[in-house]
N, C-alpha and C positions, 0 to 999 in steps of 0.2 A: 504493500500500500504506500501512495506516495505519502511526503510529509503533508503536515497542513501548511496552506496555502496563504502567503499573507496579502492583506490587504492592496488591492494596487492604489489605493491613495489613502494614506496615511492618515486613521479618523483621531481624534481629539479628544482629549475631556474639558469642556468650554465651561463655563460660570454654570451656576444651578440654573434652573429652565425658568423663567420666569412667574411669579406670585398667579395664583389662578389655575395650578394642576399643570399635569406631565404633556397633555395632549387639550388642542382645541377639543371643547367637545361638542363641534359642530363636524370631524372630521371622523368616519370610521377610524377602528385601531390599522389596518392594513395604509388608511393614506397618510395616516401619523406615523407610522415607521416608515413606511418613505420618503417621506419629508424628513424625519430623524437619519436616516441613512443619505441621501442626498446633503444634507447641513456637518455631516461630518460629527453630529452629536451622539457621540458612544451614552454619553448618560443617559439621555433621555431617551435612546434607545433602549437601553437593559433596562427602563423602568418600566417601560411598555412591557418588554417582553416579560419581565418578573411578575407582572401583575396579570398575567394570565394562567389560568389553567391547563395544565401540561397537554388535554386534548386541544382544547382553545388555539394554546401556542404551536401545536404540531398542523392545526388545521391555518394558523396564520405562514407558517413555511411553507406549504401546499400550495397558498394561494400567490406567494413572492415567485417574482421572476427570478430564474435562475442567478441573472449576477446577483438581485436586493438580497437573494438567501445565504448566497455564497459571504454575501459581509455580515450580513445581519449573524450568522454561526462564530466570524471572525471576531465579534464581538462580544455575544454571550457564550462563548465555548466555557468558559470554566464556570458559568451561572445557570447553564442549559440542566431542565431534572433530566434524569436518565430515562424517566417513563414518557416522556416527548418521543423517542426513540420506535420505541414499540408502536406508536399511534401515529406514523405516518407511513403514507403509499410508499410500495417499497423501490417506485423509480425515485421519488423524490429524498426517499430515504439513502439509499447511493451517493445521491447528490451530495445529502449532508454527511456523510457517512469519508467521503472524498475530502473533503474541508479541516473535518476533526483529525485527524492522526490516528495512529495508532495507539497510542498511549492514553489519548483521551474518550476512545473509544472502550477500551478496556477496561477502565476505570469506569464508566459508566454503564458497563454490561455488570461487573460484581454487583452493583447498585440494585439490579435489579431480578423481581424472580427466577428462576432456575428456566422456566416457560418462556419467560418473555426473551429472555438473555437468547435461548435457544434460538427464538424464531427470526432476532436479526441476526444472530452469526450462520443462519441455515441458508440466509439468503448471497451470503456473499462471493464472491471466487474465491478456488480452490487454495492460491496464495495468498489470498488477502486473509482468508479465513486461518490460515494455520499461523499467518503472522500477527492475526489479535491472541488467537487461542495460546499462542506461547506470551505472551505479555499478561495473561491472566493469570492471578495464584492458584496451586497446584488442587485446592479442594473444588475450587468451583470450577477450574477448568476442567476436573474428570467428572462433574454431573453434565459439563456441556458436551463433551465429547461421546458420554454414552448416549446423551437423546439423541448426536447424529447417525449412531448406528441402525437406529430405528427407523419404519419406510417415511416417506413422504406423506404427509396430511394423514396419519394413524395419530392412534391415542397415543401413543410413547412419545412423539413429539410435541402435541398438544396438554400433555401432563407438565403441574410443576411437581418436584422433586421434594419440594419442603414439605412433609403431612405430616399433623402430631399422631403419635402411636402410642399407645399404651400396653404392656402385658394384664393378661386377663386375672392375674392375682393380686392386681390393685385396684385398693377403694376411692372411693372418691375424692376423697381429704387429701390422699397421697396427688392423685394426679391434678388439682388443683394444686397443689402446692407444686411439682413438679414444673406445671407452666411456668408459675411465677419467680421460679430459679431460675429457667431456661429465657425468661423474659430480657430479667434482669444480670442475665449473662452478657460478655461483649461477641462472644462467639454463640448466639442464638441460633437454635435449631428450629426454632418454629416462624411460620410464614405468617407475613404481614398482615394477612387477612386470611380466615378458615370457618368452615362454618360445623366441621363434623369430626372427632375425634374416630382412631381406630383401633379396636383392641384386635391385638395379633396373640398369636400361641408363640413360640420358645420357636419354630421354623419360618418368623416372621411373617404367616399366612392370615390372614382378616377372617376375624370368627365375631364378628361385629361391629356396629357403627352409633356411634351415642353424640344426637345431636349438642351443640356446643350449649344451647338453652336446658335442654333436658339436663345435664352436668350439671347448671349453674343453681335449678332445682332440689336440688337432690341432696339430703344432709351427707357428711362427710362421711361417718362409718360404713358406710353402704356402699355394696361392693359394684363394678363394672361394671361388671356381668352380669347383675340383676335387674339393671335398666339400658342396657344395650340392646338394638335390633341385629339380630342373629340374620336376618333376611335381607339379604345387600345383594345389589346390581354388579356384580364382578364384571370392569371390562380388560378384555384383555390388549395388552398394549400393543399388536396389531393392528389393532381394530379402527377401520377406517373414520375419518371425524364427521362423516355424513351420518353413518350408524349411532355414531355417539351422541350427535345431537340429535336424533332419532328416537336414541333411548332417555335420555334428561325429559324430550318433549311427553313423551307416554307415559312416565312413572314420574313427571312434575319433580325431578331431581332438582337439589343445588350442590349436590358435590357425590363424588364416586370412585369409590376407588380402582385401582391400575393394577393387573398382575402378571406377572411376566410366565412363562412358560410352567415353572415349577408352581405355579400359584403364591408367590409369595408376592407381599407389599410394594412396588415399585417406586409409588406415587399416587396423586390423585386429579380429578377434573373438576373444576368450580366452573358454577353459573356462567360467569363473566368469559371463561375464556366460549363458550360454548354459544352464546349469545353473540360473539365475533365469526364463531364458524358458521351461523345459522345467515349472518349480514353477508359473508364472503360467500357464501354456497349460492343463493340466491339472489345475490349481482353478478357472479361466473355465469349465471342461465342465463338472468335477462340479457348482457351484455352477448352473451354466445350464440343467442337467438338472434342476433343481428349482426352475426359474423364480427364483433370487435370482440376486444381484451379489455378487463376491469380496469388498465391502467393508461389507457390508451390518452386520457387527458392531461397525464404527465409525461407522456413519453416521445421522443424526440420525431420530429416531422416524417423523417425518413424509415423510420424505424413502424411509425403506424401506417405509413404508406403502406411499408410493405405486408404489414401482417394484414390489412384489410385488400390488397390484390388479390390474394388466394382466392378466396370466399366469392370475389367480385367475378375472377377467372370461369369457376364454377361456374355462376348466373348465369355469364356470356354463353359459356358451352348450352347450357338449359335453354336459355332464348333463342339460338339456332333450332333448336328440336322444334321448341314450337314455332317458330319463323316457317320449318318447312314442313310442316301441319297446314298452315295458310297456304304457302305456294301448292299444295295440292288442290287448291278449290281457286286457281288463281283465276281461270273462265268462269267460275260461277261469279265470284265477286266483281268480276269485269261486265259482265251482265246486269248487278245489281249494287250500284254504289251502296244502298241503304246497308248490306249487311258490313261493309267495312266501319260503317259510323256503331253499327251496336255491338260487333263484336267485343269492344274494351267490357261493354257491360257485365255480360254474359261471365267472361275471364274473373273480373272484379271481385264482383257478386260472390264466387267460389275461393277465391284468394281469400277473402274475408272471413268468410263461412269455414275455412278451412284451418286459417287462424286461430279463431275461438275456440274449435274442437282442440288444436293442438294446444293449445296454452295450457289449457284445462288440464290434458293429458302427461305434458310433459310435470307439470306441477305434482300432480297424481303420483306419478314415478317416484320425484325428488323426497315425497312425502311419507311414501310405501301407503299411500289408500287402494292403488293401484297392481291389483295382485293378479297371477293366472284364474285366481276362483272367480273375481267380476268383470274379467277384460271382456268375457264374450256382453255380457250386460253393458256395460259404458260403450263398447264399439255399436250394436243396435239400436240406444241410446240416441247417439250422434249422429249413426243415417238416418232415423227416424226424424230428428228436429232438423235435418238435412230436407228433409222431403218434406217435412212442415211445412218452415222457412220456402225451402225454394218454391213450394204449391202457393202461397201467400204473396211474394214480391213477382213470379209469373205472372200472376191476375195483374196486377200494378203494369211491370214492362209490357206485359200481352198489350196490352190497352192502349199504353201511351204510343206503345208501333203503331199499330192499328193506326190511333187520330192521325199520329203524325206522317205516317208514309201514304195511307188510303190503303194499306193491303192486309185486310182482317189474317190471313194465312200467315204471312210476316208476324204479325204479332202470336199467333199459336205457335210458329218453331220456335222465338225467342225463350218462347215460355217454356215449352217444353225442354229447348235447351237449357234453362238456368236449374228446372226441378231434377234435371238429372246429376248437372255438375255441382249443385251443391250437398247431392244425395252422396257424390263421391269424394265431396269435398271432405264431409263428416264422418267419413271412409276415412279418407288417406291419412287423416287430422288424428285419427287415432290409431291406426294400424305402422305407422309409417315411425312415430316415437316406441312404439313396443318393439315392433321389426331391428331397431334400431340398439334398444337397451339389452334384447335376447343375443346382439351377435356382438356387444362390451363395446360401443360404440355411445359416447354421450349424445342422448339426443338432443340437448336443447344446441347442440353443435352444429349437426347437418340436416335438421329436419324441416328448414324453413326453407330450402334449397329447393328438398325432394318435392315440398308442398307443393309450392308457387311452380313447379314443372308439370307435375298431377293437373294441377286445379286447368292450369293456363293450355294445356294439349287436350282437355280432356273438352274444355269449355270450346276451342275453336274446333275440335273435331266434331263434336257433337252437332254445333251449330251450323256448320258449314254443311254438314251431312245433311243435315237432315231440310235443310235450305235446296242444296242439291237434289233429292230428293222429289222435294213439295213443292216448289217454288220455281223450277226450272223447263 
């Protein structure tokens, strides 16, 4: 990693900011640090930045243009909290990541939990990462080192490391009291925040879980074990983090513990971080439903050029197919301008229709409401409100063809054609995300692809035909 970077113009610390507060406050905080960074005022910048909360502050580096961030880090580097770190996008986090050093980067990973530490040393290259991981002291460098053994977006990653444990032959007075040494120790074992204690047996394995309230309840001679729940959610530290916030969502969890192979202790999952996988799971869709990347508004011109051409490549290839769907009916439509003007319709109508079914479905999937026991049910579902719908908006288009062209026939094939393509809209809309999750292919990835090719060949073939057909 390079060093950090200084300043290329040399900021100041100038008189105190003037009687009346740190920032106009007719000005948001993002044009007050601007103005702060532009005036060369380090103070009145770090006031800015210290008076915000570490989300706050991480979402104000988000919103700074590359250079404002580049100085604004030059400035609060040794004021910045460590927990800024963890709550920002991880292009823009690079960025600041590039600025800090190594040594200050280090020092603000020990700072923070075992989880969080993880998830920005997971993100960086191969050398940059072994050259923080050796700047780290040797205890917390080996809990970060084991979570990278672990896969990618499983529990083992997503666990922090610090859980209080208890053996099952102590009462409650004991492990009350045991917190409160451990509190008041400089080398603390226990995590900043917990919400669930865990008694283990002598092979370190969880034989119960005793809420941190139920404890505070409970007179002192009374043993662990007597008001512990023996019935706990063991997840195992493979276990993917879509699963895990699966399982929190179903059995209303706020914490759970981790166990590795042998069944022993690992670690544990709290709300919080699980409540981040549920926000990152379900912007990976939306956003993948539209062929982009969740990061794509921090990330550099070129860089999203290219990852949104793929996607676009695909469409192009799909638009030929149905392009030479049309060129087969090219005498029909040369015969009859009108059907070139409705054709968009017809296509639309079913893109849309086709949509809704998908949404629904691919959400279904990411949620597990969506199993082989109701698929054939939600799939006849969809063609049925397919053939609704399209019987409903026919009468509508039939109609307005009709006034508008003078040819009563014209408006029955429109119609006709829209009650079939939106019958197969509600078809592809669901068949097309199952098809897709059965052969370990994400669907909210490629299925707006396959849709819009379905919906758009199916609606000019039909219509064209059956124009051809009747009409000709």
């Amino acid at each position: 990693m390079a060093e950090p970077k200084q300043p290329t113009d040399a900021l100041t610390d100038p008189a105190p900011p003037p009687e009346g507060g740190i920032a106009d406050p007719g000005l948001g905080v993002d044009q007050a640090m601007v103005e702060a960074l532009d005036a060369n005022d380090r103070r009145r910048a770090r006031e800015l930045f210290q008076a915000l909360h570490y989300a706050d502050a991480a979402d104000l580096l988000e919103r700074l243009s590359p250079e404002d961030r580049a100085r604004l880090v030059n400035v609060v580097r040794d004021e910045m909290p460590p927990e800024v770190l963890s709550e920002l996008d991880e292009t823009v986090r690079d960025h600041v990541i590039e600025h800090m050093g190594v040594e200050d980067l280090a020092a603000a990973l020990v700072e923070l939990d075992s989880d969080d530490a993880l998830d920005v040393v997971e993100e960086l290259p191969a050398a940059e990462q072994q050259q923080v991981l050796e700047a780290i002291p040797a205890g917390e460098r080996t809990l970060i080192e084991e979570g990278l053994t672990y896969p990618e977006e499983s529990a083992g990653r997503l666990m922090q490391r610090e859980v209080v444990t208890v053996p099952a032959h102590w009462t409650v007075g004991e492990t009350i009291d045991y917190m409160r040494m451990s509190a008041d120790s400089e080398k603390t074992t226990l995590p900043e925040q917990f919400y669930d204690l865990f008694v283990v047996d002598p092979a370190h394995r969880p034989v119960g879980t005793i809420p941190l309230s139920q404890l505070l309840r409970t007179r002192r001679p009374v043993g662990v074990t007597e008001i512990m729940e023996p019935e706990m959610k063991l997840i195992p530290v493979t276990t993917d983090q879509e699963e895990v916030a699966f399982v929190f969502r179903q059995r209303d969890l706020t914490s759970a513990p981790v166990v590795d192979d042998a069944g022993r202790l690992v670690g544990a999952i709290t709300i919080d971080d699980v409540v981040d996988v549920i926000h990152e799971e379900s912007e990976e869709d939306i956003m993948l439903m539209g062929g982009v990347k969740a990061d794509d508004l921090y990330r550099a011109t070129i860089d999203t050029t290219r990852s949104r051409s793929t996607w676009l490549l695909v469409n192009l290839a799909t638009a030929f197919l149905a392009a030479t769907v049309i060129g087969l009916f090219d005498a029909t439509i040369e015969q009859m301008v009108a059907l070139a003007i409705l054709m968009p319709i017809v296509a639309s109508m079913g893109g849309n229709a086709g949509t809704q079914a998908l949404t629904v479905t691919v959400r279904a999937l990411a949620t597990k409401e969506l199993t082989p026991t109701n698929a054939l049910r939600v799939i006849g579902k969809e063609v049925l409100v397919g053939v609704l719908n399209g019987t409903l908006f026919a009468v509508l288009v039939g109609c307005v063809a009709w006034l508008w062209f003078g040819n009563p026939m014209l408006g029955v094939v429109i119609g006709a054609a829209m009650i079939v393509n939106m019958a197969v809209a509600g078809l592809a809309g669901t068949t097309i995300p199952l098809t897709l999750a059965r052969v370990g292919v994400d669907p909210a990835v490629a299925s707006g692809v396959f849709l819009t090719t379905v919906t758009d060949v199916v609606g000019f073939f039909v219509f064209l035909g059956l124009a051809a057909l009747v009409l000709m």
